[in-house]
LOFIMAR-331503 format. One record per residue: residue number from 1; residue in one letter; y, x, z of N, C-alpha, C, O in turn. Coordinates in steps of 0.05 Angstrom, whole numbers, padded with zeros to 5 digits. Atoms other than C-alpha are relative to their C-alpha. Layout:
(NUM 'a' (Y X Z) (Y X Z) (Y X Z) (Y X Z));
...
//
This chain:
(1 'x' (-00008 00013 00025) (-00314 -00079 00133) (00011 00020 -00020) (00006 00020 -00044));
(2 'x' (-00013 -00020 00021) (-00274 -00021 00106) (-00021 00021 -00022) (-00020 00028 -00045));
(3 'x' (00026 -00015 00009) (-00341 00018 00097) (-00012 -00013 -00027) (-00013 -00001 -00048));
(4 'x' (00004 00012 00017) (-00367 -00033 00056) (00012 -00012 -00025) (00001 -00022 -00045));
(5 'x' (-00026 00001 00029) (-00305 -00043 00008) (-00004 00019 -00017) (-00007 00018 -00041));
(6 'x' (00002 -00027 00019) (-00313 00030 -00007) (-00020 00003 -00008) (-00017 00011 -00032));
(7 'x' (00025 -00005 00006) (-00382 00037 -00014) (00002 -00025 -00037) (-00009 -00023 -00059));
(8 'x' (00008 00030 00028) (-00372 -00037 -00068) (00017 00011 -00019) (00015 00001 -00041));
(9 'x' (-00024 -00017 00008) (-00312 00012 -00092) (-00020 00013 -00035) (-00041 00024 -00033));
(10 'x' (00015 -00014 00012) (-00332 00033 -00170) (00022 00018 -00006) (00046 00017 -00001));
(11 'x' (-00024 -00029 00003) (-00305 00101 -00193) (00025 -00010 -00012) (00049 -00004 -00005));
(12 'x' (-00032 00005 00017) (-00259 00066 -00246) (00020 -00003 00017) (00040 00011 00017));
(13 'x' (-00021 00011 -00020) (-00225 00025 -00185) (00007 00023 00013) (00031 00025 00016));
(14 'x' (-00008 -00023 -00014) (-00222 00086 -00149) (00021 00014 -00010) (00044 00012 00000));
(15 'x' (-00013 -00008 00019) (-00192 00124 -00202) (00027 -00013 -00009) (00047 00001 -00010));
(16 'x' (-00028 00017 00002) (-00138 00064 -00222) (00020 -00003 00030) (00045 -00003 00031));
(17 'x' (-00015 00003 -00021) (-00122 00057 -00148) (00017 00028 00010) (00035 00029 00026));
(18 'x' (-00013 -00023 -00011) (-00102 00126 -00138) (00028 00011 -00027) (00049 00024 -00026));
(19 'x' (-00027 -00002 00019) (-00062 00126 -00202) (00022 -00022 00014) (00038 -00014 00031));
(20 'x' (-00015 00025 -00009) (-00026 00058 -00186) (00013 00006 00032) (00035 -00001 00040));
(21 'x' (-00004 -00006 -00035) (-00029 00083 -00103) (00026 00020 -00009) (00050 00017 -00002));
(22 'x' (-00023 -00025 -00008) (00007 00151 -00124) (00025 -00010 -00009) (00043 -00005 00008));
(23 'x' (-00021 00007 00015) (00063 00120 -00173) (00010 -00022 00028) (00032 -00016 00036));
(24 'x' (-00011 00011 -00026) (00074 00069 -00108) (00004 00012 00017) (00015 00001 00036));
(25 'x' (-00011 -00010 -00029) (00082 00119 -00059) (00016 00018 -00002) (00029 00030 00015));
(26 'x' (-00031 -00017 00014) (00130 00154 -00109) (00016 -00007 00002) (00034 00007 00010));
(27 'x' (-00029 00016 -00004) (00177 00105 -00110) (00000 -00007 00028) (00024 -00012 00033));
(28 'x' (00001 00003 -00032) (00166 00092 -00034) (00021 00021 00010) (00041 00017 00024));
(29 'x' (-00009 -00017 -00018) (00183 00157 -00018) (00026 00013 -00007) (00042 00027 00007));
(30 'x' (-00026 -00011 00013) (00237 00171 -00071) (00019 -00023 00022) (00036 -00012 00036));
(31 'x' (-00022 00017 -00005) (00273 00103 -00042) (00004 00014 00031) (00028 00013 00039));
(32 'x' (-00006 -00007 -00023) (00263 00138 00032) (00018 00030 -00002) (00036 00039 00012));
(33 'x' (-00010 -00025 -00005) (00279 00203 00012) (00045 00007 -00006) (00063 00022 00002));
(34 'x' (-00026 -00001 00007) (00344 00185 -00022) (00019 -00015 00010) (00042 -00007 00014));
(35 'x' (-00013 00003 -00018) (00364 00133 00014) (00013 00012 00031) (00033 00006 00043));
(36 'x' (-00010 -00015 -00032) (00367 00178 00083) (00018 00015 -00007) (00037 00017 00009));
(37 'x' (-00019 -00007 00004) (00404 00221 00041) (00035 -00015 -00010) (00057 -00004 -00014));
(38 'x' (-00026 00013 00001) (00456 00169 00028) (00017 -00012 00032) (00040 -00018 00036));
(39 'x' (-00008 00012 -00025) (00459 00145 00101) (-00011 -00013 00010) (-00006 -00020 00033));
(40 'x' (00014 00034 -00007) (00415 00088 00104) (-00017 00008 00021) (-00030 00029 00022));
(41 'x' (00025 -00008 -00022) (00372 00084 00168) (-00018 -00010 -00014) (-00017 -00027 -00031));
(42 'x' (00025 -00002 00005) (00310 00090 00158) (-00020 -00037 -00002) (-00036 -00048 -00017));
(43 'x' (00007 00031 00007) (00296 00017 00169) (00000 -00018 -00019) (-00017 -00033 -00028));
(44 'x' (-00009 00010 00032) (00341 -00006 00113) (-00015 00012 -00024) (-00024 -00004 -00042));
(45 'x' (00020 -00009 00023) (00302 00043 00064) (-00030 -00018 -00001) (-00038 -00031 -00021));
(46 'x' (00028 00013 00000) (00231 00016 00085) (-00002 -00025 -00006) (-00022 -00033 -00019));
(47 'x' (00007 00023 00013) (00253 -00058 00079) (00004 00004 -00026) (-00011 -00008 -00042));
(48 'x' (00004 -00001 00042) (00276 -00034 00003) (-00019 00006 -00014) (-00025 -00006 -00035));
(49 'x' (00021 00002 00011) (00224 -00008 -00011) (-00026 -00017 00000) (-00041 -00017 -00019));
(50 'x' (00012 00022 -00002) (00183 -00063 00017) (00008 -00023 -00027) (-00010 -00024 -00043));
(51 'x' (-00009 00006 00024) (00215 -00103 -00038) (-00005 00008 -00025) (-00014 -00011 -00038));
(52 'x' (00002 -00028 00019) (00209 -00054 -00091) (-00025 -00002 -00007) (-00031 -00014 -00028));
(53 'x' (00023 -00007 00001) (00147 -00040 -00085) (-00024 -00020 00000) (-00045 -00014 -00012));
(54 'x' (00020 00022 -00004) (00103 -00105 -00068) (-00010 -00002 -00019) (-00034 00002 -00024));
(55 'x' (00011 00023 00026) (00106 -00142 -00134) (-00013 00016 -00018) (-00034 00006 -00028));
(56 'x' (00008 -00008 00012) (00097 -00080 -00175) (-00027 00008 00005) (-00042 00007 -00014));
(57 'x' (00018 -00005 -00012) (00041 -00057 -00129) (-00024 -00022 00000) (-00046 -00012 00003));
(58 'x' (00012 00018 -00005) (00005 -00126 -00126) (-00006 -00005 -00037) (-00029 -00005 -00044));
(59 'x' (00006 00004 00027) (00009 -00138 -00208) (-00013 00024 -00018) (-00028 00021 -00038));
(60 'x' (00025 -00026 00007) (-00019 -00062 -00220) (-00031 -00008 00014) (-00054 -00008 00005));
(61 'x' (00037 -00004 -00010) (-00074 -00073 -00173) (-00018 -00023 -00014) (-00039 -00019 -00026));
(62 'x' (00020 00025 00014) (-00095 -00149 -00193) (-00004 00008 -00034) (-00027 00013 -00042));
(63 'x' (-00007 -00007 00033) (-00078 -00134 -00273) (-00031 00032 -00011) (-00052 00035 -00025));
(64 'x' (00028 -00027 00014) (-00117 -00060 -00279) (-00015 00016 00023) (-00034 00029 00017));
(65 'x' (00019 -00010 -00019) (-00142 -00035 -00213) (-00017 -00011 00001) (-00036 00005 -00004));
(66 'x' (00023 00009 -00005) (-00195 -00086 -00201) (-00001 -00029 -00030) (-00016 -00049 -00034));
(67 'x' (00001 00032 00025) (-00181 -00138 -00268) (-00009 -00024 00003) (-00026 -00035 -00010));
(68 'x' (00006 00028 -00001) (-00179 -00199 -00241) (00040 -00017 -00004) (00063 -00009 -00006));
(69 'x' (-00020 00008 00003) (-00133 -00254 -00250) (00016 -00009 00023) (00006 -00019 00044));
(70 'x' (-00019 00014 -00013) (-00060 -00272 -00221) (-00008 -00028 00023) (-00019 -00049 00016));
(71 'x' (00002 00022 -00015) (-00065 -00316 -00164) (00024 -00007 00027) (00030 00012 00042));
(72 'x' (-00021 -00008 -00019) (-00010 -00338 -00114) (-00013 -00007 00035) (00002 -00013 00054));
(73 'x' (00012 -00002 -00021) (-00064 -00342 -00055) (-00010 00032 00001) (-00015 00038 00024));
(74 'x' (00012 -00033 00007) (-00090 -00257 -00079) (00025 00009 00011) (00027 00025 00030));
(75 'x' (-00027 -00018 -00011) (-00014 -00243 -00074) (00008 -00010 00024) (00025 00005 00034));
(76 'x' (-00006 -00001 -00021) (-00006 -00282 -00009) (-00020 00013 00020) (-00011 00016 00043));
(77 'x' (00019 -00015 -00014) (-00068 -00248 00021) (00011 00029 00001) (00009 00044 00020));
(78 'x' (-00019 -00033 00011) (-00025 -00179 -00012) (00016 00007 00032) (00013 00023 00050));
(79 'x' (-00024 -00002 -00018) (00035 -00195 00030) (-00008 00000 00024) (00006 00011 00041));
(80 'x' (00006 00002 -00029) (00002 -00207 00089) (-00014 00030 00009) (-00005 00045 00026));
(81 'x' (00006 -00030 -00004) (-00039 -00142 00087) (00021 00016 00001) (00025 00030 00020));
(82 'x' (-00022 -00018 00007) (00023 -00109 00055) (00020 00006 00038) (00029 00027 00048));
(83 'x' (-00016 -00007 -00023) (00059 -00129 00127) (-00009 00007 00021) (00001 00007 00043));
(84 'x' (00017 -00003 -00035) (00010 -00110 00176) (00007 00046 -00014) (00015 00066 -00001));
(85 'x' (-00016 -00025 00014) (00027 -00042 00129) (00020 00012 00002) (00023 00036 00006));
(86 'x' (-00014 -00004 00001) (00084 -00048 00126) (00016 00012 00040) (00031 00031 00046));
(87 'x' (-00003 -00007 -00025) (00093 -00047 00204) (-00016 00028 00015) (-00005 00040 00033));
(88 'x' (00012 -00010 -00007) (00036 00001 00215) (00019 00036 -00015) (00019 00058 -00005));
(89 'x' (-00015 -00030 00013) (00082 00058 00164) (00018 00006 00014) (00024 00029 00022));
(90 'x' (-00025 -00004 -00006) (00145 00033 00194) (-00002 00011 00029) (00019 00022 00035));
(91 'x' (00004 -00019 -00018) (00124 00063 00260) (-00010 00027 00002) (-00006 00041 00021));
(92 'x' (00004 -00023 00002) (00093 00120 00235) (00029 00014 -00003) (00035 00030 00015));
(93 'x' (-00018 -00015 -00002) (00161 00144 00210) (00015 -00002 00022) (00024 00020 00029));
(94 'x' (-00014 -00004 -00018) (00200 00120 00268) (-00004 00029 00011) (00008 00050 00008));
(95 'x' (00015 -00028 -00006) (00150 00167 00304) (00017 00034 -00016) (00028 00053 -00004));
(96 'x' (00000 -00027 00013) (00162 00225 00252) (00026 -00002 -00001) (00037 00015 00012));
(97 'x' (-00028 -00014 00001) (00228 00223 00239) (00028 -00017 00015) (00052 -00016 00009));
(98 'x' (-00019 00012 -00024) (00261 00178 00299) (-00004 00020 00025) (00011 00030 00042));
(99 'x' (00018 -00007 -00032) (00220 00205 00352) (-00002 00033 00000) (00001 00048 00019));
(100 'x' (00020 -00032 -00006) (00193 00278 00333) (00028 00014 -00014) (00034 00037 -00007));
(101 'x' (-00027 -00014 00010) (00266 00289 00285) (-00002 00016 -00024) (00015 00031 -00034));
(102 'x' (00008 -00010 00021) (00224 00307 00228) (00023 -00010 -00026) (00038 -00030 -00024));
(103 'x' (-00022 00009 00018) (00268 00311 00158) (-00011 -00019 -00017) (-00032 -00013 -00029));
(104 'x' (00018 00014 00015) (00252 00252 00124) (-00012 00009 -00028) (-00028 -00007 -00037));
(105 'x' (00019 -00016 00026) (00225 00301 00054) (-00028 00009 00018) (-00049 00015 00007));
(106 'x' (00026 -00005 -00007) (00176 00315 00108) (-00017 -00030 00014) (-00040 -00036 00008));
(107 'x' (00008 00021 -00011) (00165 00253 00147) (-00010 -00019 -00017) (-00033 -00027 -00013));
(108 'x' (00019 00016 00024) (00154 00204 00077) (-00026 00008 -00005) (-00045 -00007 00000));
(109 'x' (00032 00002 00010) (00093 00238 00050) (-00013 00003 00015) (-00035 -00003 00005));
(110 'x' (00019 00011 -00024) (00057 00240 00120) (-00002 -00024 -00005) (-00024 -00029 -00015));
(111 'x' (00005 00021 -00012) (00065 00177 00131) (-00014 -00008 -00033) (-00038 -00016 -00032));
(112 'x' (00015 00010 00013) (00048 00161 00059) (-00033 00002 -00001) (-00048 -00017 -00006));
(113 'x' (00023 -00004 00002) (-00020 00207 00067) (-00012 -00018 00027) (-00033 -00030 00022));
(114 'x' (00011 00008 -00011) (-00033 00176 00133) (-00011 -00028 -00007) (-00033 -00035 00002));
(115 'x' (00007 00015 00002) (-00031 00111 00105) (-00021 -00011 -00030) (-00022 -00033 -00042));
(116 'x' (00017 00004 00031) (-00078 00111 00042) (-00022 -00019 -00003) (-00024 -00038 -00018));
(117 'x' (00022 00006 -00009) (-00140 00095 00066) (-00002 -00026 00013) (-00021 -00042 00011));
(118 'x' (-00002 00036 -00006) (-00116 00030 00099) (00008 -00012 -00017) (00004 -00037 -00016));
(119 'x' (-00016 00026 00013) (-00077 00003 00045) (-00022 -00006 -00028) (-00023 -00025 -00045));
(120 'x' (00025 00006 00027) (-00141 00018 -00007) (-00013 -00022 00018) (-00008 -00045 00011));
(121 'x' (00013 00028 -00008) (-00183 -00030 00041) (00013 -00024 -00003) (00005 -00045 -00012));
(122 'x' (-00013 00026 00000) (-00128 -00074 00049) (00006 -00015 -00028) (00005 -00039 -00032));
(123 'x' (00004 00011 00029) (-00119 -00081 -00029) (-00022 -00011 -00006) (-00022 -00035 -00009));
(124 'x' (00033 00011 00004) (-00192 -00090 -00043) (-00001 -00028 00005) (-00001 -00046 -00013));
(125 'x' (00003 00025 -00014) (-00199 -00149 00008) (00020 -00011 -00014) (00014 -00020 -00036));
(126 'x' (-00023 00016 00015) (-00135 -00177 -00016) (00003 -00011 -00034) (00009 -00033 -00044));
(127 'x' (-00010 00002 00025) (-00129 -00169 -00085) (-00036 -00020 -00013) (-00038 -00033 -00034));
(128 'x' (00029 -00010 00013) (-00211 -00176 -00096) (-00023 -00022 00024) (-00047 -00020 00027));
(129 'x' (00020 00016 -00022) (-00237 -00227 -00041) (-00010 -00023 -00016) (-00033 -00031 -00008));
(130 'x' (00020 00027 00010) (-00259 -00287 -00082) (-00037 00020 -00011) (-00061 00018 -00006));
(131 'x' (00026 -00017 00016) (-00306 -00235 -00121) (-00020 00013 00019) (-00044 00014 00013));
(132 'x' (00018 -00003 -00016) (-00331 -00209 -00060) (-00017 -00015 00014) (-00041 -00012 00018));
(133 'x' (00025 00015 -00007) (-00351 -00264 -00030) (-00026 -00010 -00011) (-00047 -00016 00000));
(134 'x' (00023 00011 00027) (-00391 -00284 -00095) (-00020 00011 00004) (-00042 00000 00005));
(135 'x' (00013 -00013 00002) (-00419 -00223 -00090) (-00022 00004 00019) (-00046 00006 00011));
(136 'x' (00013 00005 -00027) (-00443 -00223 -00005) (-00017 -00018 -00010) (-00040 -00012 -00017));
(137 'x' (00019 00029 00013) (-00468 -00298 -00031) (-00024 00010 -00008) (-00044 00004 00004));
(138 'x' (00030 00003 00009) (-00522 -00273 -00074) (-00016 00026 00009) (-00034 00035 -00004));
(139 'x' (00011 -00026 -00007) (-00541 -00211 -00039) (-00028 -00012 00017) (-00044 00005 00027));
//
């Protein structure tokens, strides 16, 4: 399925998603980076930024990544991707900087690069599934 998102992927979307992706994994990683330096475990940062980051993340992508309209079934399809995400990061850092003791200035942008590539499919589908199906339909 992921294959076929990217392949239906046009440059623009590509292009908006990696603007909109990087400015979200800026503030991701600022809220991890600064929070650890305040004290916060690592847990507490990730749910803030979980917060933080959703709504702005979900109204860039529907609005100018793929230009379709607001829906509160697109953004509950979001959230639900967002948490299979959100769980799949929050073990990456455990990993990197529970487990291996990495500093979190190094451990955030791993985990942000590791996770790119899933959260562009998972946007797509999410943000962009009525239109696909339309599309399968008349193929």
């Amino acid at each position: 399925m992921a294959t076929l998102l990217w392949k239906m992927a046009s440059n623009r979307e590509l292009r908006r998603y990696v603007l909109v992706g990087g400015l979200c994994a800026l503030i991701s990683n600022l809220i991890l980076i600064v929070g650890d330096a305040a004290g916060l475990h690592y847990t507490v940062s990730i749910i803030l930024l979980f917060i933080v980051v959703l709504p702005i993340s979900y109204l860039a992508h529907a609005c100018w990544t793929f230009d379709v309209e607001l829906s509160w079934v697109a953004f509950g399809r979001f959230v639900l991707g967002s948490l299979s995400s959100f769980l799949v990061g929050s073990i990456v850092v455990a990993g990197l900087r529970g487990g291996l003791m990495l500093p979190m200035i190094v451990a955030a942008p791993l985990c942000t690069v590791a996770m790119t590539v899933y959260n562009f499919a998972m946007t797509k589908w999410a943000v962009t599934r009525e239109r696909l199906a339309s599309k399968l339909a008349s193929s």
